[in-house]
Steps between C-alpha positions, in 0.01 A plus 500: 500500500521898479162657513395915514209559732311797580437486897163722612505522888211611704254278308209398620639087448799326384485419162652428162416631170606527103694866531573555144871514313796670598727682242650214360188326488519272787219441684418657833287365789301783728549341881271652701539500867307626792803591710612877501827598322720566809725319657566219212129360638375531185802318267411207779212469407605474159757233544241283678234552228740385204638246721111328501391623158818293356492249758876576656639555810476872649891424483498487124371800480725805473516873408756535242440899409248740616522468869319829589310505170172411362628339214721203575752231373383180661724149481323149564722231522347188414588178645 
């Protein structure tokens, strides 16, 4: 599964939120995370909040676009 997020570092705690539609009208999820935005710290932080919001491993988590962005492409493979 293929999911846009939004990722807000610097927050004051991790959390996950409605974000609104994209362009094409997919939906995007706001990840808010209270790591800074250097060093990829923050896009860990991610990974391991997606990983427990959907209930997968950290390792099924991954970063398909938007590396150094705030918007991202996010893959969950399901088992």
């Amino acid at each position: 599964m293929k999911i846009s997020i939004k990722v807000i570092p610097g927050a004051k705690q991790n959390e996950i939120a409605e974000g609104g539609f994209d362009e094409s009208g997919a939906r995007i999820l706001k990840v808010r995370v209270n790591q800074p935005p250097e060093d990829g710290k923050a896009n860990v932080a991610a990974i391991e909040l997606l990983a427990k919001y959907f209930k997968v491993k950290k390792s099924a988590v991954s970063i398909i676009s938007g590396e150094t962005s705030r918007n991202k492409i996010v893959e969950i493979k399901r088992d």
